[in-house]
mmCIF file as gemmi writes it, N, C-alpha and C atoms, coordinates in Angstrom:
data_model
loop_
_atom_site.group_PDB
_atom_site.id
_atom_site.type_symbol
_atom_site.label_atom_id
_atom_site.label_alt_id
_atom_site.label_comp_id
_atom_site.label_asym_id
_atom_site.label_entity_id
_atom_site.label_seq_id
_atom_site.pdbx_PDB_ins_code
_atom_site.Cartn_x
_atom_site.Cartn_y
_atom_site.Cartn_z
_atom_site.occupancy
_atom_site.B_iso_or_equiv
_atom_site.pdbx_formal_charge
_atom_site.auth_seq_id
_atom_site.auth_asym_id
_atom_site.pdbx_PDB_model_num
ATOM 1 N N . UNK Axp A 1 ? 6.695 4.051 -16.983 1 0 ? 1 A 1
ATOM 2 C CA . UNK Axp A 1 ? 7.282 5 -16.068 1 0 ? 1 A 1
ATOM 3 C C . UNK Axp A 1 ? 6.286 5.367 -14.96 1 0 ? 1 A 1
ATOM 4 N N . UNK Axp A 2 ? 5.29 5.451 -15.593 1 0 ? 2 A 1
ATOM 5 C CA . UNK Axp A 2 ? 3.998 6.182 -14.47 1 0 ? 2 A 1
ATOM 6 C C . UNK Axp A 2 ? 3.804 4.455 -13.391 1 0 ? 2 A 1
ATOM 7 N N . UNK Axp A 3 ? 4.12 3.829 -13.658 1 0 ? 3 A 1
ATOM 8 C CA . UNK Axp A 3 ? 3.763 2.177 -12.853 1 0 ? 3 A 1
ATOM 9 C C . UNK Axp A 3 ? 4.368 2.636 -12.107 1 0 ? 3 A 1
ATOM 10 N N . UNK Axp A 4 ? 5.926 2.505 -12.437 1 0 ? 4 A 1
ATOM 11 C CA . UNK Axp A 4 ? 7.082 2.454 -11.551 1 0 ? 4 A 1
ATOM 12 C C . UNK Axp A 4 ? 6.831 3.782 -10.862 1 0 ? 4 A 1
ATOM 13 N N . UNK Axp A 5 ? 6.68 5.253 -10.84 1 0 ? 5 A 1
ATOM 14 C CA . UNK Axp A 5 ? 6.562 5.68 -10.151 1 0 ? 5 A 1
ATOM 15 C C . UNK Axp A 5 ? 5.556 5.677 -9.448 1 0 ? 5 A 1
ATOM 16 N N . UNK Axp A 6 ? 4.134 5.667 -9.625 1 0 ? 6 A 1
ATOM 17 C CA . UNK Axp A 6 ? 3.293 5.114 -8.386 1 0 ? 6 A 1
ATOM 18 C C . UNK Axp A 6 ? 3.951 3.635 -7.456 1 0 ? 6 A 1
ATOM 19 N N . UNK Axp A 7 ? 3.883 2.892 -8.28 1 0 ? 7 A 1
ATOM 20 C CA . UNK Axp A 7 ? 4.664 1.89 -7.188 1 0 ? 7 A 1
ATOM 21 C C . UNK Axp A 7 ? 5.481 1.908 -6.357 1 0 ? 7 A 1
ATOM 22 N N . UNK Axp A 8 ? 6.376 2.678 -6.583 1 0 ? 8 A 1
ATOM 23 C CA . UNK Axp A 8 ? 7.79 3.273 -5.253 1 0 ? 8 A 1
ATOM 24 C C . UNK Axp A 8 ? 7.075 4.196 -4.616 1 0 ? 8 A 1
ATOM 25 N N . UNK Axp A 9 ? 6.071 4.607 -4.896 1 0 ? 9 A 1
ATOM 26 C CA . UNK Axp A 9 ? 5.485 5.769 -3.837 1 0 ? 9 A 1
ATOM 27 C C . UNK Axp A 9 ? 4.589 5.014 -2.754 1 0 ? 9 A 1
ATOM 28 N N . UNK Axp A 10 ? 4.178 3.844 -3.327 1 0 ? 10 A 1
ATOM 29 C CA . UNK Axp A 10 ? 3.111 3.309 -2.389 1 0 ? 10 A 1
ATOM 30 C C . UNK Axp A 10 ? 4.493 2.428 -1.535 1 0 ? 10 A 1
ATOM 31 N N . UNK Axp A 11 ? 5.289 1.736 -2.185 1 0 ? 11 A 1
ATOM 32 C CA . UNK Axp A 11 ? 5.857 0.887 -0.971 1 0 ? 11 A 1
ATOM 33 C C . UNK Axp A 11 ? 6.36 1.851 -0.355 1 0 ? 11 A 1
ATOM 34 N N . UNK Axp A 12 ? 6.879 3.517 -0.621 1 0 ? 12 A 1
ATOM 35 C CA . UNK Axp A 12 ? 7.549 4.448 0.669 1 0 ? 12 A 1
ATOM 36 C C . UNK Axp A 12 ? 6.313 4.67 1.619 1 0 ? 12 A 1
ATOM 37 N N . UNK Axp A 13 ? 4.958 4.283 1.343 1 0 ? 13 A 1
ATOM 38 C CA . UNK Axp A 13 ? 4.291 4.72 2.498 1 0 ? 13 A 1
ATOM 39 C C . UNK Axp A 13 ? 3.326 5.897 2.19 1 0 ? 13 A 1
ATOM 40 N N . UNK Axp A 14 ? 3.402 5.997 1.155 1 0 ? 14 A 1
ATOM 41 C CA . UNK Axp A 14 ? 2.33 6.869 0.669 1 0 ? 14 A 1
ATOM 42 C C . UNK Axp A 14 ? 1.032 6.997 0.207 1 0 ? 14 A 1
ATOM 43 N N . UNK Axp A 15 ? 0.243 7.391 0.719 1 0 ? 15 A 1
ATOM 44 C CA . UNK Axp A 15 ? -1.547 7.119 0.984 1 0 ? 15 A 1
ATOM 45 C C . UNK Axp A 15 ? -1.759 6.926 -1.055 1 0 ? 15 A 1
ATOM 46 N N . UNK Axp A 16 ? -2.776 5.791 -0.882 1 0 ? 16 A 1
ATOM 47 C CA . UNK Axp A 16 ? -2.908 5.66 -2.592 1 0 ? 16 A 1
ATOM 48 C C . UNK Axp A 16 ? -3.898 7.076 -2.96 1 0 ? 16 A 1
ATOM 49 N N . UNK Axp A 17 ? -4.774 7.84 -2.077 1 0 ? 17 A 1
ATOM 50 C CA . UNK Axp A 17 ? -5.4 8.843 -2.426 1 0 ? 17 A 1
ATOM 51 C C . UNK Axp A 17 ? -4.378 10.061 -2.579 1 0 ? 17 A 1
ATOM 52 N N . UNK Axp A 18 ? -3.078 10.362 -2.127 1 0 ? 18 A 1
ATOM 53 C CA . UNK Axp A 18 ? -1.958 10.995 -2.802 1 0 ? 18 A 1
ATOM 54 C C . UNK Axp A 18 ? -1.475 10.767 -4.179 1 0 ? 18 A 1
ATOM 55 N N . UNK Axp A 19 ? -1.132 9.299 -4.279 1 0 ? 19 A 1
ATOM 56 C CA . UNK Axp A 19 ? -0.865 9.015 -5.295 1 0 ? 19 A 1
ATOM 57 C C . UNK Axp A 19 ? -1.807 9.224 -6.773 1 0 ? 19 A 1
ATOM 58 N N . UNK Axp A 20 ? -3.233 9.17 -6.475 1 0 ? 20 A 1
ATOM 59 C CA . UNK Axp A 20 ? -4.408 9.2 -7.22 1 0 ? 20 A 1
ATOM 60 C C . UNK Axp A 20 ? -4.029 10.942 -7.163 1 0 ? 20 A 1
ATOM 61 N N . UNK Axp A 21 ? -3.932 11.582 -7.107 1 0 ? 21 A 1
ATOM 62 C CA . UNK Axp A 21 ? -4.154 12.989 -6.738 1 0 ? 21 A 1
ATOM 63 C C . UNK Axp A 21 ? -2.896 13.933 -8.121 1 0 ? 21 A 1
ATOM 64 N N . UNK Axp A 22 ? -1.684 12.67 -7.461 1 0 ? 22 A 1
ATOM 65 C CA . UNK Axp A 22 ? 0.044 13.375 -8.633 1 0 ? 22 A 1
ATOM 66 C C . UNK Axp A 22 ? -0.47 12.303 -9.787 1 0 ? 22 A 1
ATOM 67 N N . UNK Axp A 23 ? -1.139 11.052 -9.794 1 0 ? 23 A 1
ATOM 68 C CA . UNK Axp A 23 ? -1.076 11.037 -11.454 1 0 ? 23 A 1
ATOM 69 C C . UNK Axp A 23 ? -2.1 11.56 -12.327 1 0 ? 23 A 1
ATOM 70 N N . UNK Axp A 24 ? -3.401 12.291 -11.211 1 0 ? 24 A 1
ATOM 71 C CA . UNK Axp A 24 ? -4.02 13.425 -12.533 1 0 ? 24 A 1
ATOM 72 C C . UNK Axp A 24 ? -5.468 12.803 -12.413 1 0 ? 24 A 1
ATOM 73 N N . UNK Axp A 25 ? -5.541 11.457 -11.702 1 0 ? 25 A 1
ATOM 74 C CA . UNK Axp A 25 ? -6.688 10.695 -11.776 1 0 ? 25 A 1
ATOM 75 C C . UNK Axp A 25 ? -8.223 10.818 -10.932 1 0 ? 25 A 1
ATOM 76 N N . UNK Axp A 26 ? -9.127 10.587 -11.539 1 0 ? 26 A 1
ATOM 77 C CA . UNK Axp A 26 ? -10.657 11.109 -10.705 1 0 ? 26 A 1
ATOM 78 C C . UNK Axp A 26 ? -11.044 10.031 -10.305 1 0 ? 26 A 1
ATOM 79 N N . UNK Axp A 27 ? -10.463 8.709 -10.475 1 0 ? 27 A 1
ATOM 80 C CA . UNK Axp A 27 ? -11.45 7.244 -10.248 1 0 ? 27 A 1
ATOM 81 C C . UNK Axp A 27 ? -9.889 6.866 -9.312 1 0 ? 27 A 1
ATOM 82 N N . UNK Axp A 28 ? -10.222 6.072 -8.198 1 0 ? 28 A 1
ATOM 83 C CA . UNK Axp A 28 ? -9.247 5.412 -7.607 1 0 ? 28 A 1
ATOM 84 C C . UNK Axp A 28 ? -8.942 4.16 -8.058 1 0 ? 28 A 1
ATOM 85 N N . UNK Axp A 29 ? -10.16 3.135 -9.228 1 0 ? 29 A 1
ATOM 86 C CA . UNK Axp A 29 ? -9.935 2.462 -9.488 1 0 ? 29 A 1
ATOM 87 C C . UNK Axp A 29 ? -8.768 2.345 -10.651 1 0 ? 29 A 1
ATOM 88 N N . UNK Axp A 30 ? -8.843 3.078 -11.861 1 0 ? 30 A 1
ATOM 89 C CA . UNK Axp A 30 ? -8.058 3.864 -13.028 1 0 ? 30 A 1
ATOM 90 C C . UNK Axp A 30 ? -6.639 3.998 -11.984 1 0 ? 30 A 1
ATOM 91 N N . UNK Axp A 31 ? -6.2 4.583 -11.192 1 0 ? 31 A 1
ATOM 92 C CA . UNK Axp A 31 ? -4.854 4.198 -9.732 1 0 ? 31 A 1
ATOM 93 C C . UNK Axp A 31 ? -4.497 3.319 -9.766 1 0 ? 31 A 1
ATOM 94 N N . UNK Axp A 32 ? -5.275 2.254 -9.452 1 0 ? 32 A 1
ATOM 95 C CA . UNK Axp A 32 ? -5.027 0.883 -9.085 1 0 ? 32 A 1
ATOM 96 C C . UNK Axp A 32 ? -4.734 0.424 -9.969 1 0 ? 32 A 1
ATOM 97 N N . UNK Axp A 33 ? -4.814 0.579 -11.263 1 0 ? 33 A 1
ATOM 98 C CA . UNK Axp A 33 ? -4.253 -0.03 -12.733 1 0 ? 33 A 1
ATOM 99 C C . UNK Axp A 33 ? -2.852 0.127 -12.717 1 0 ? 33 A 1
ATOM 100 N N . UNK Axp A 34 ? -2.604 1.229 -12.063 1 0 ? 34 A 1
ATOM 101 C CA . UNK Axp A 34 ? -1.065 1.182 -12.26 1 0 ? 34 A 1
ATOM 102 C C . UNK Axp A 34 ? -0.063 0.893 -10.629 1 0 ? 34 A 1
ATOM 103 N N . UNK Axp A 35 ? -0.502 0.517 -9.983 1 0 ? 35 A 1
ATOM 104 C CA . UNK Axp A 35 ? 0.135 0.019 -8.724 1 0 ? 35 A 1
ATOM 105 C C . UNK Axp A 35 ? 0.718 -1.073 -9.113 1 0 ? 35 A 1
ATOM 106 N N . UNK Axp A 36 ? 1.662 -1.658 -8.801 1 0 ? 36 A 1
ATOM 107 C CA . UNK Axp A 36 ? 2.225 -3.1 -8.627 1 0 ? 36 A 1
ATOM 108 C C . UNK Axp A 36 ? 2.81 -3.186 -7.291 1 0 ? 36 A 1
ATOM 109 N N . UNK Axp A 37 ? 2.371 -3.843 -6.719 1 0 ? 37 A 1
ATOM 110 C CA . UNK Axp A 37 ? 2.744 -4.495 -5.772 1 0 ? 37 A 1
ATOM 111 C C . UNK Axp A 37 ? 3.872 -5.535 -5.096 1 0 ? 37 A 1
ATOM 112 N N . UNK Axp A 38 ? 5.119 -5.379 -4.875 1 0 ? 38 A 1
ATOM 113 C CA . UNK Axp A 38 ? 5.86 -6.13 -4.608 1 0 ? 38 A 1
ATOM 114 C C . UNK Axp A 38 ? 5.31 -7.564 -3.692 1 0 ? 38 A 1
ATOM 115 N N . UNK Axp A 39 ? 5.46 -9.229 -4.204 1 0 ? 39 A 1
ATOM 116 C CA . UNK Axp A 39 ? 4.949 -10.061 -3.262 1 0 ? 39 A 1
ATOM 117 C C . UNK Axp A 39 ? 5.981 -9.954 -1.996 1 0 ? 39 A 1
ATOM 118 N N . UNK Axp A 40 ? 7.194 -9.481 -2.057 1 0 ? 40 A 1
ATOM 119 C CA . UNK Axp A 40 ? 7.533 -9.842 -0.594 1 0 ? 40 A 1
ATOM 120 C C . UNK Axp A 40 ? 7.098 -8.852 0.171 1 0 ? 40 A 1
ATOM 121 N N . UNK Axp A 41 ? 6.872 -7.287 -0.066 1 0 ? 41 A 1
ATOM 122 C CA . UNK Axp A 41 ? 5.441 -6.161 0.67 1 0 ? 41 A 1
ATOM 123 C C . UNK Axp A 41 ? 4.51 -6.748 0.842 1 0 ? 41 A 1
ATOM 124 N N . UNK Axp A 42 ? 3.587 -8.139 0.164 1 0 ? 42 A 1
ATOM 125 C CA . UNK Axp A 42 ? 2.947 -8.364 0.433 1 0 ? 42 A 1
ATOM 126 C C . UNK Axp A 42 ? 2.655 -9.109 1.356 1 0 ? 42 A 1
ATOM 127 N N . UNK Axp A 43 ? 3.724 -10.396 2.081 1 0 ? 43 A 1
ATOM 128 C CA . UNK Axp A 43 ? 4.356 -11.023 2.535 1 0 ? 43 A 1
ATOM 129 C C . UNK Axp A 43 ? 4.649 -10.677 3.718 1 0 ? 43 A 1
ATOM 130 N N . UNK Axp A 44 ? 4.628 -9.468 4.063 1 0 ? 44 A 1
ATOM 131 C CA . UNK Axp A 44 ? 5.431 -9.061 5.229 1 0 ? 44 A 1
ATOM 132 C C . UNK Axp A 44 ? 4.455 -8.183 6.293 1 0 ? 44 A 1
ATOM 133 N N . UNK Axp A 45 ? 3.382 -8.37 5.649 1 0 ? 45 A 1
ATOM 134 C CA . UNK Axp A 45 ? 2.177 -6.961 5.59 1 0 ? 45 A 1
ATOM 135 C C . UNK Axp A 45 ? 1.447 -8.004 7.407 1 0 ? 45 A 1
ATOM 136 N N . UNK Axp A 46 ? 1.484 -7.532 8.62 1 0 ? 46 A 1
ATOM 137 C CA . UNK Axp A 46 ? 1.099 -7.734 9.563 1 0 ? 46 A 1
ATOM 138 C C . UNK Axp A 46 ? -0.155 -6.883 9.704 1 0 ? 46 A 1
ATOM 139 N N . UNK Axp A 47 ? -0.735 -8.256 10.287 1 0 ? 47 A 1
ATOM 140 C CA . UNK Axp A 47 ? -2.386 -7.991 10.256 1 0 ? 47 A 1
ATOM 141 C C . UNK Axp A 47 ? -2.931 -7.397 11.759 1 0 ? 47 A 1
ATOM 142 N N . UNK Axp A 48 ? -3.736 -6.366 12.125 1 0 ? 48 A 1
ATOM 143 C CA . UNK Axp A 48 ? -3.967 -5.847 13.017 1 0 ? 48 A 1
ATOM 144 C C . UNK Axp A 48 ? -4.344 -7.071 14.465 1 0 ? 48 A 1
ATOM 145 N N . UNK Axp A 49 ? -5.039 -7.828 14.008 1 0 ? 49 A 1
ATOM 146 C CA . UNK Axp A 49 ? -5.06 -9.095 15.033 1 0 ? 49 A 1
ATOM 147 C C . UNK Axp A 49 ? -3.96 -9.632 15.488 1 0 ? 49 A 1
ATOM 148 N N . UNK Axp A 50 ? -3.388 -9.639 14.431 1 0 ? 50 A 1
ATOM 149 C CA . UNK Axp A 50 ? -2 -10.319 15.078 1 0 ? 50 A 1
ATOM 150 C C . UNK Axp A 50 ? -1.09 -9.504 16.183 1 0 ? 50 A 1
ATOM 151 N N . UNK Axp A 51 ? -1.085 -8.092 16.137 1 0 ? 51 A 1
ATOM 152 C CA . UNK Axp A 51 ? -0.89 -8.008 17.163 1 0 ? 51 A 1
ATOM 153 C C . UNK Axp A 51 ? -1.746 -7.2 18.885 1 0 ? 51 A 1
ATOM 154 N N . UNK Axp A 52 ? -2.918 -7.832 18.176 1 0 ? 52 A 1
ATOM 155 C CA . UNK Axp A 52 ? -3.922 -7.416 19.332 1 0 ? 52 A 1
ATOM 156 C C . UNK Axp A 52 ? -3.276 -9.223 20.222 1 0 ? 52 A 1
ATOM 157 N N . UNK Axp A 53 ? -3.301 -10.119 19.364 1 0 ? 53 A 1
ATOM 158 C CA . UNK Axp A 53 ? -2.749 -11.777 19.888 1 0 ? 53 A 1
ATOM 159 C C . UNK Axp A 53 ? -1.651 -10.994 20.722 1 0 ? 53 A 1
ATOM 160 N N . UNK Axp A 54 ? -1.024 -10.366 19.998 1 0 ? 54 A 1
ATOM 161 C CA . UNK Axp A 54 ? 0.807 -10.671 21.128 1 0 ? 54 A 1
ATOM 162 C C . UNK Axp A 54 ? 0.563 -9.869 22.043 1 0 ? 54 A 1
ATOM 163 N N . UNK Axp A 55 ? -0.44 -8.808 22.31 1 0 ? 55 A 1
ATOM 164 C CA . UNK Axp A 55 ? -0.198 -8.048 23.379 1 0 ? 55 A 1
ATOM 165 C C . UNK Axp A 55 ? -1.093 -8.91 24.301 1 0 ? 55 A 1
ATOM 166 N N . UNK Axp A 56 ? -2.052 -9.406 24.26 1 0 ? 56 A 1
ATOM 167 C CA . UNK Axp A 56 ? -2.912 -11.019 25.046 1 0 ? 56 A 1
ATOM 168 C C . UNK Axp A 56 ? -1.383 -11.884 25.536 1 0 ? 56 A 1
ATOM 169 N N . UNK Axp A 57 ? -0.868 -11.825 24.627 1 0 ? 57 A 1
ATOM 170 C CA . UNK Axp A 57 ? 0.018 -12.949 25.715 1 0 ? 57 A 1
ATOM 171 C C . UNK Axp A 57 ? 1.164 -12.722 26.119 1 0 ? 57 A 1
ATOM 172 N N . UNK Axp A 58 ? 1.395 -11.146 26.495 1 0 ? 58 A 1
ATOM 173 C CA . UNK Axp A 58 ? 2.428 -10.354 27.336 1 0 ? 58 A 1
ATOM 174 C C . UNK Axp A 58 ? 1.76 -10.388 27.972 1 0 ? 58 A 1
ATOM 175 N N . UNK Axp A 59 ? 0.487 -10.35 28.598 1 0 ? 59 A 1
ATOM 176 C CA . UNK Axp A 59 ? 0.405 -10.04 29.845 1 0 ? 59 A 1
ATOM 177 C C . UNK Axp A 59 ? 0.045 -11.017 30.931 1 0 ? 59 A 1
């Protein structure tokens, strides 16, 4: 239960140091035990370069 609810909190966008904060935890790593990560969130995740590239070739 505690997975699944950290996990829907992080794909809504919610800072993992929030999340570390509602499940009670002092180590961010002990957090990260319970994140899962969806691969297509992962998949979809645009990288800051990429669009420093597209604004280079609007202009």
């Amino acid at each position: 239960m505690r997975h699944s609810f950290a996990t829907h909190l992080l794909e809504k966008g919610v800072a993992i140091h929030f999340i570390q904060d509602l499940l009670g935890h002092f180590s961010i790593k002990t957090t990260a035990r319970y994140l899962h990560v969806t691969k297509e969130k992962l998949v979809n995740i645009l990288s800051p370069l990429d669009d420093l590239w597209k604004d280079q070739r609007e202009i």
